[in-house]
N, C-alpha and C positions, 0 to 999 in steps of 0.2 A: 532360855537364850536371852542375855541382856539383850534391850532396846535400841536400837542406833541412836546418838544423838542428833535433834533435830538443826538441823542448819537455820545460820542466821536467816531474818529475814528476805535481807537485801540479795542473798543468794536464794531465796525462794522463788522470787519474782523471775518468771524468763526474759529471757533478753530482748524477745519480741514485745514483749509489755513493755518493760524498759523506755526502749526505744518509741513507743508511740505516746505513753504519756509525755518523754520531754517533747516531741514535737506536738503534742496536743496544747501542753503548757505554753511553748512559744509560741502558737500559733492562737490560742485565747488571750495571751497577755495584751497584745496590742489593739486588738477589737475593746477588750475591758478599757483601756490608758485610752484612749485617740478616740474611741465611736460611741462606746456606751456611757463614760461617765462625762456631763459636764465640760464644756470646752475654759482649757486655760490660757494663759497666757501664750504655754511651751507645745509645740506641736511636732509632729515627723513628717518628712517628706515622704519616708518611705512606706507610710501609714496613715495617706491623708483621712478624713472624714467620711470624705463622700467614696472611700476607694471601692465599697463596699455597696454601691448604691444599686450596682447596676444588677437583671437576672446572671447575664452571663457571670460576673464578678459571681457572685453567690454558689452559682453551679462551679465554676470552677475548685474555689475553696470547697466545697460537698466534695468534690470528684477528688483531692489530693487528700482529704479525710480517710473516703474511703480507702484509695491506694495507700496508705500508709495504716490503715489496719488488717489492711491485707499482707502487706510485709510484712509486718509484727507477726504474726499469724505464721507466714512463709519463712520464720528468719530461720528460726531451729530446724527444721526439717528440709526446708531447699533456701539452704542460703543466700547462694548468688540472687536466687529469684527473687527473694527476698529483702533483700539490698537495691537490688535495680527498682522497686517498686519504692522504694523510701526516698531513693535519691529523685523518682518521679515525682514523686507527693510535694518532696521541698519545691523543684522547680514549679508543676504548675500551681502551689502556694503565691509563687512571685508573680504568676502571671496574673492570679486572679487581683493583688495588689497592683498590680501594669508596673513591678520593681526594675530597673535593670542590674539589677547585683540580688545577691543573697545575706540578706541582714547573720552577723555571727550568731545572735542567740536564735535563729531559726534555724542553721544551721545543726546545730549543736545532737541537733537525733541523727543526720548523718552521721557523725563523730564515733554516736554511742552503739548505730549497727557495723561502721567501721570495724571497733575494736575490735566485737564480738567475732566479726568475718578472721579475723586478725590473727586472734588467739583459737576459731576452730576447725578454720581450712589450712592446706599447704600454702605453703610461702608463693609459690607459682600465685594461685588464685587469689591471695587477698594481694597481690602485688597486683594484679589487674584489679582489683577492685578498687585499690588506692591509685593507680593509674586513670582509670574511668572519672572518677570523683574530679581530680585534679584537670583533667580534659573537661568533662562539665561545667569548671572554675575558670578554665583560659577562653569557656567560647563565651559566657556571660562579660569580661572582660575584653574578647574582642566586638561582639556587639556595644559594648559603651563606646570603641576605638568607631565604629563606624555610625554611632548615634551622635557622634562628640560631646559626648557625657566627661562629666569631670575625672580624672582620673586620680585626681590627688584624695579622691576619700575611698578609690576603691577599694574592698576588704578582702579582695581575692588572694591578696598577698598573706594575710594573717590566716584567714581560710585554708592557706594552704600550708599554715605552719600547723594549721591543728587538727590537717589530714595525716602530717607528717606524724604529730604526737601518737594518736588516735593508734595509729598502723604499728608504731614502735610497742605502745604499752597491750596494746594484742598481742603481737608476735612475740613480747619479754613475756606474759602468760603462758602461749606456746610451748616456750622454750624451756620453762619452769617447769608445766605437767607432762612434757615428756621427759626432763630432767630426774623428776617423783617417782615415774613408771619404770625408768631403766634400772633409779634405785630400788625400787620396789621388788622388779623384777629378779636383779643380781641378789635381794635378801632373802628369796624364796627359794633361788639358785644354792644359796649357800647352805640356808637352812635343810634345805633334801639333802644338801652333800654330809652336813655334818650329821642329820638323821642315819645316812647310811653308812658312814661310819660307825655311828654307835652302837647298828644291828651285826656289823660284819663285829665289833668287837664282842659283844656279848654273844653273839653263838659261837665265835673263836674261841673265847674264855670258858662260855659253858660246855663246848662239845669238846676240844681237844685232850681236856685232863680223861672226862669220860672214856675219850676214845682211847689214849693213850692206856689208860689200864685194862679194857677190854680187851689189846692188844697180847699185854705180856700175859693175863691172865688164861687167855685162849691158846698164847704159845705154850705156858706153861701146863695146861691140861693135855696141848697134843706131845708132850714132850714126858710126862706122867701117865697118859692113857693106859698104857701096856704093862706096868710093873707099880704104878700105884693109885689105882682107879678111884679109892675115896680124896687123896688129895686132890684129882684130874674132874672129879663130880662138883668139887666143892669149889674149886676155880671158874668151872663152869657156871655154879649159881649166882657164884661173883659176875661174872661177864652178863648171866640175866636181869636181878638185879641193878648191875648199873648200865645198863641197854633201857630198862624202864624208864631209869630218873631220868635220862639223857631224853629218850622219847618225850616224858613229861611235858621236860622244861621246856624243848621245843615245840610242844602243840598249844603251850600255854602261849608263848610267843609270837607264834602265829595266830590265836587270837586273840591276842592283844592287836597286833597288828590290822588283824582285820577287823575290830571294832572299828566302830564310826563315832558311836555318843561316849567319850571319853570317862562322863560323869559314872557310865555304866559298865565297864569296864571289868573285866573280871580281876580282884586286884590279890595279893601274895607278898608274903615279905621279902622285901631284897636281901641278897645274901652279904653279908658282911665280917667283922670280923670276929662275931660270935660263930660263925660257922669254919673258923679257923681250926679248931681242936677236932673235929670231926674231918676234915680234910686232912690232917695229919692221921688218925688212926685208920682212914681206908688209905690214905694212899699207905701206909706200914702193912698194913693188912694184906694189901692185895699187889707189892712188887715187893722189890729186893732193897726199898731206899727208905731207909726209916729215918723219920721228920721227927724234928725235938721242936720243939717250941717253946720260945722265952718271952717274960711279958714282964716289961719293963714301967718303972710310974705307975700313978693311979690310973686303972681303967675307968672308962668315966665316955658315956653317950658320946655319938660323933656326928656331924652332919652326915647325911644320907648318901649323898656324893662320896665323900670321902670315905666314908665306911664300906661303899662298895669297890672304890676304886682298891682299896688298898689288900682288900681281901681277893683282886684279879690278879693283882700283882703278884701278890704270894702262887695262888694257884697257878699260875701261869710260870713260873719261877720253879716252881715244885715237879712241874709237870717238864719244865724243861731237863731238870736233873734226872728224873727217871728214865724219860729217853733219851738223852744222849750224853750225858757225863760218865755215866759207867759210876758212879760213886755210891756207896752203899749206906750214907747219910746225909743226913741235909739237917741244916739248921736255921731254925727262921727267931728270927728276934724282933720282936716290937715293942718300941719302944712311946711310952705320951709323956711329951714335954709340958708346956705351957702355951706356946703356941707354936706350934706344928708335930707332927706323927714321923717316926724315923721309924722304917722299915728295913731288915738285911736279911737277906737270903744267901747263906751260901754252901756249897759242899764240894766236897776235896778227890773231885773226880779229874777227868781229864781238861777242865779246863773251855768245856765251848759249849754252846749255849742252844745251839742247831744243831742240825746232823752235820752241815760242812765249818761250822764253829767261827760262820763271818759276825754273827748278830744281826740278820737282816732280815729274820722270819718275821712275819706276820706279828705275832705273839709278841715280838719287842719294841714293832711297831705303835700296836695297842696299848702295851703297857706308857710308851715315850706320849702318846697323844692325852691318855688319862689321866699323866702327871701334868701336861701343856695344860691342860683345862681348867686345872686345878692350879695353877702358878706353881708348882714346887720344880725340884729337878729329882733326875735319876739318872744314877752308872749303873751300866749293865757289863761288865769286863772279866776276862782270866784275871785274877786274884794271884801277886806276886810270890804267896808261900805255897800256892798250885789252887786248883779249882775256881769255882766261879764265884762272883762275887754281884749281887744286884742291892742296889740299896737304893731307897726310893725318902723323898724327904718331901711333907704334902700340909704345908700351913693349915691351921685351926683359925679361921675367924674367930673376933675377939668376944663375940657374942655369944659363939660356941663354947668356946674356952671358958 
């Protein structure tokens, strides 16, 4: 089993890390600028010198360290809790500076557990969580209203444009991987659908010819039993016989089916249109409808697909003329162009394709979905000089070709 590819870095780190080295980084940068190197000319208010002088000052910064590596910690596994401790950490950060506002680049680890909250709770929860945040922002800016702090440098306004951001580009994540999942989902939907399609059509194709001559072969020995017992014996080893192969093919089927490791699979060659001349001599053999077969162009290797479709077609074509046309031939012609395969089935029986002669059996179904997959088209119709008519047209890629 190939190896998964290993994810980028940046998606390796959790988001709880994330989140506490930016606020470790903001929160060392100004200690490093303002306290530890050399005083210069340019200073911050919001980052004096001495802000850091006092035990309290110190214990505090320790105390919102630690709370904000306990959120990092809390983010992935209990979010909210984990947010509310980050959004603590920033605050008592200011306090330990004595700020009354919250500097942007300090901010900025609230932003990055925002998203996170953003993009992996319901919309309800990170709407309160961006609610809370933003209530946090109006009471430090109503504290400066009652400090009579200036208000013309407050950043609770841009602050709150980039809780706005923060909450937007989580929630467009959001809405992206459940966007992924749903297609994900409808591809796995479809793929079982078209899986079971292809099983109902391959044991339609393989059982019904089988059955269909078991059928006549069985009427035919109870209808012989009495007055010609070796033809009625020898009908009957036909009906055993082809009860085996039909058995066979469906126990092979089924484990295939029930295989798991693919690689190990019990494998058999698919039946194609080398198996055409012998589907014409049992079915002549063993009912009243004898199959000629015409081979048109150079035969020449076919993709695998096509080589199987075209030899269900036929069988399935064959098998409908023996039971319900009444016609006592059938002629199948195949034809290899240059690029594509022209298939015709027909015989000059009654004209229908089913027992009630709409075209809506199963069988015409499979055959119409086989040509779909394959881009070709196919008529299945009563044939205007009497009997049925199916002729199937199934392009060759040019690679094939």
């Amino acid at each position: 089993m190939p190896a998964a590819p290993r994810l980028p870095l940046l998606k390796r780190i959790p988001p709880g890390l994330w989140t506490a080295l930016v606020w470790f980084v903001a929160a060392v940068q100004p200690i490093v600028e303002y306290v530890v190197l050399p005083p210069r000319d340019e200073y911050s208010l919001s980052y004096p010198r001495d802000g850091l002088g006092s035990f309290e000052a110190r214990a505090l910064l320790v105390l919102a360290a630690a709370l904000v590596v306990a959120g990092g910690a809390l983010l992935r596994r209990r979010t909210s809790v984990g947010y509310v401790l980050v959004i603590a950490a920033t605050v008592v950060s200011t306090l330990a500076w004595r700020q009354d506002g919250i500097p942007p680049f300090q901010f900025l680890a609230t932003d990055v557990a925002l998203c996170y909250v953003a993009a992996t709770q319901p919309r309800r929860g990170s709407l309160t969580a961006a609610g809370g945040t933003l209530g946090v922002l109006a009471g430090y800016l109503v504290l400066r209203l009652i400090t009579g702090g200036d208000l013309n440098t407050a950043p609770e306004a841009v602050l709150a444009l980039t809780v706005a951001i923060a909450w937007l580009i989580g929630n467009s994540t959001s809405q992206a991987r459940a966007h992924t999942q749903q297609r994900h989902a409808q591809a796995a939907a479809q793929a079982v659908t078209a899986e079971r399609l292809r099983i109902a059509r391959e044991m339609h194709d393989t059982v019904a010819h089988s059955i269909g001559i078991i059928a006549l072969q069985a009427g035919a020995a109870v209808r012989v039993a009495q007055t010609q017992p070796d033809r009625a014996r020898e009908a009957m080893r036909t009906v055993e016989k082809t009860g085996r192969e039909t058995l066979s093919g469906l126990q092979h089927m089924l484990g295939t089916l029930r295989e798991t490791d693919h690689d190990h699979a019990p494998l058999r060659p698919a039946a194609g249109l080398a198996d055409v001349e012998q589907l014409a001599a049992t079915t002549t053999a063993s009912s009243h409808v004898h199959v000629r077969v015409w081979w048109k162009g150079t035969r020449r290797p076919l993709p695998v697909d096509i080589d199987l479709a075209a030899f269900r077609i036929i069988q399935e074509s064959v098998t409908n003329t023996v039971r319900h046309s009444g016609a006592d031939t059938c002629q199948v012609s195949i034809g290899y162009h240059v690029d594509e395969l022209a298939i015709e089935i027909r015989d000059r029986g009654n004209g229908a394709s089913t027992g009630n002669g709409t075209g809506t059996g199963y069988g015409l179904a499979g055959m119409r979905e086989r040509v779909a997959l394959l881009h070709g088209d196919l008529t299945a119709a009563p044939h205007p000089a009497g009997g049925f008519l199916v002729t199937a047209r199934l392009p060759i890629p040019a690679e094939a070709g």
